[in-house]
C-alpha positions as CSV (number, residue, x, y, z in Angstrom):
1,X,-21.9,19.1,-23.0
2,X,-19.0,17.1,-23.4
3,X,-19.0,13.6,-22.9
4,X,-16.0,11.1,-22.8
5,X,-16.2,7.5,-24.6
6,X,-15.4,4.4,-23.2
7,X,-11.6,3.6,-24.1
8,X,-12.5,2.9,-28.1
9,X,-11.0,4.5,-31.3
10,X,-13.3,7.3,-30.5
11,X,-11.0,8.4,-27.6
12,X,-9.2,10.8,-29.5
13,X,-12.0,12.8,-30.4
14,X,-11.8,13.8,-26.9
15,X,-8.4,16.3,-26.3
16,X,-7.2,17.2,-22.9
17,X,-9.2,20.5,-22.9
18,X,-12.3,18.6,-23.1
19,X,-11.4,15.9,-20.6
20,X,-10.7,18.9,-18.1
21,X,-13.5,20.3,-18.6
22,X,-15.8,17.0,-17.7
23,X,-13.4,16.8,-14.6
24,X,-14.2,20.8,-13.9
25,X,-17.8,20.2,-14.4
26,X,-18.1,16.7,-12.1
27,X,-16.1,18.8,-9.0
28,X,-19.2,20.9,-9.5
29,X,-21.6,17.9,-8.6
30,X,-22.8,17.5,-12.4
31,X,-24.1,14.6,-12.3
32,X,-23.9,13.7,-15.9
33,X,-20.2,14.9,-16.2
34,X,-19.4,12.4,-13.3
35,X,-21.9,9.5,-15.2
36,X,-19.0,10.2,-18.1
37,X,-16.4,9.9,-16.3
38,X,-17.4,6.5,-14.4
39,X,-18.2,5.0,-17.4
40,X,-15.1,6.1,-19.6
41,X,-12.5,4.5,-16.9
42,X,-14.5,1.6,-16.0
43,X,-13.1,-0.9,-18.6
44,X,-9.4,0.3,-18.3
45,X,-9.5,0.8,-14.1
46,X,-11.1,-2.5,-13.5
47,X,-8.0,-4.1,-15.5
48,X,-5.5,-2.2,-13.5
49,X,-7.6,-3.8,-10.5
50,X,-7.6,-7.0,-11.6
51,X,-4.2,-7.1,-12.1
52,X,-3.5,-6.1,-8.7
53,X,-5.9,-8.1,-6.9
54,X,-6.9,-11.0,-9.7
55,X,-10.3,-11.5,-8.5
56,X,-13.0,-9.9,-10.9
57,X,-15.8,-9.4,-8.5
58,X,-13.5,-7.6,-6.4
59,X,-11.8,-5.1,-8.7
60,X,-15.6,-4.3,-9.6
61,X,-16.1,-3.5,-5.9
62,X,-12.4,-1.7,-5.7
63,X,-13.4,0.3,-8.9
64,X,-17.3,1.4,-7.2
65,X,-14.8,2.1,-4.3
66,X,-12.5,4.1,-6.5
67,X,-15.1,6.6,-7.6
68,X,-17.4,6.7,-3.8
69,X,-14.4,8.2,-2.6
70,X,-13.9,10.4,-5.5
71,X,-17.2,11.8,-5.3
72,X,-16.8,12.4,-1.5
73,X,-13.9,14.6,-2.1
74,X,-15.9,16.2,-5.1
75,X,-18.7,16.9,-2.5
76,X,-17.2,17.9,0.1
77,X,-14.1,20.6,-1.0
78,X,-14.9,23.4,-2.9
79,X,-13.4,24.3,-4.5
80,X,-11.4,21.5,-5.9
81,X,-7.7,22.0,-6.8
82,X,-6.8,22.9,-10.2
83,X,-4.0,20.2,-9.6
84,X,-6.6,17.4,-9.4
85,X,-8.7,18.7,-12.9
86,X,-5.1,18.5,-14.7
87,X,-4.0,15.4,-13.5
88,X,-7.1,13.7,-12.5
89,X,-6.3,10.1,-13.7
90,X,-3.2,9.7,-11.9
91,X,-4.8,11.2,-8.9
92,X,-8.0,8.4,-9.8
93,X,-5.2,6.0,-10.1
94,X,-3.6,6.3,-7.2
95,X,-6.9,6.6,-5.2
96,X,-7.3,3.2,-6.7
97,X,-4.4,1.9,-5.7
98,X,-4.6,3.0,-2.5
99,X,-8.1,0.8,-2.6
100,X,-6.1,-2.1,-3.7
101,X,-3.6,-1.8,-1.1
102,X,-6.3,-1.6,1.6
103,X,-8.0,-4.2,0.4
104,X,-5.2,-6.6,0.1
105,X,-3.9,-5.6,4.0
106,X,-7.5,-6.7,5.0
107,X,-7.6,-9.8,3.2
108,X,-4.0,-10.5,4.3
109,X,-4.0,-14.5,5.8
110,X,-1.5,-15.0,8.6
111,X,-1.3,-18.4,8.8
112,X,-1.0,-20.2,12.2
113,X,1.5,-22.7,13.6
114,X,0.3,-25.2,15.7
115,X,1.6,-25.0,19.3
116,X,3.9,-28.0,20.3
C-alpha cells in the first residue's frame, strides 16, 4: 500500500507511478488511499487558497470543499477517467479554483449609493 507524504523532502520517494496508483485506488472508494491523498495536498492547496481568498479559516473550508466534491465524483462515476488518475492535481486544482471563484462571487459586496 502506497502512501504519499505531506510535501517534505520525502516527496520524491513517491514517483508518478505510485502517485497514480493512490489516485486509481481512491476512484475505487479506498478509503485509506483517499486519507493519503487529503493529507499530502493539504499544506500546499490550502496556500494556493489562501492566496486566492486571504482568509485562513476559509481556505480551510475551500480546501474540505475541494476534496467533498472530489469524493462525490469518485463515488458516483465508475469508472473514473484515466485522464483524471494522470493529471489528477491539475484536475484537484482547478476544482479548487473553481471553489475559490464561487466562493468569492458569493461573498461579493455591492455597495449601495444612497438615493438623493
Amino acid at each position: 500500500m502506497h502512501q504519499l507524504s505531506n510535501g517534505t523532502d520525502a516527496d520524491a520517494r513517491y514517483d508518478t507511478a505510485s502517485r497514480m496508483d493512490v489516485v486509481r485506488r481512491a476512484c475505487n472508494n479506498d478509503q485509506h488511499a483517499f486519507a493519503s491523498l487529503y493529507e499530502y495536498y493539504q499544506g500546499r492547496l490550502e496556500r494556493y487558497l489562501f492566496t486566492q481568498v486571504r482568509d485562513r479559516e476559509v481556505s480551510y473550508d475551500l480546501y474540505q470543499d475541494t476534496f467533498l466534491r472530489v469524493w462525490k465524483v469518485f463515488s458516483q462515476q465508475a469508472p473514473i477517467s484515466e485522464a483524471i488518475v494522470e493529471h489528477f492535481e491539475a484536475w484537484l486544482y482547478r476544482i479548487a479554483t473553481n471553489a475559490a471563484i464561487d466562493y468569492l462571487r458569493r461573498s461579493r459586496k455591492v455597495e449601495m449609493l444612497p438615493l438623493q
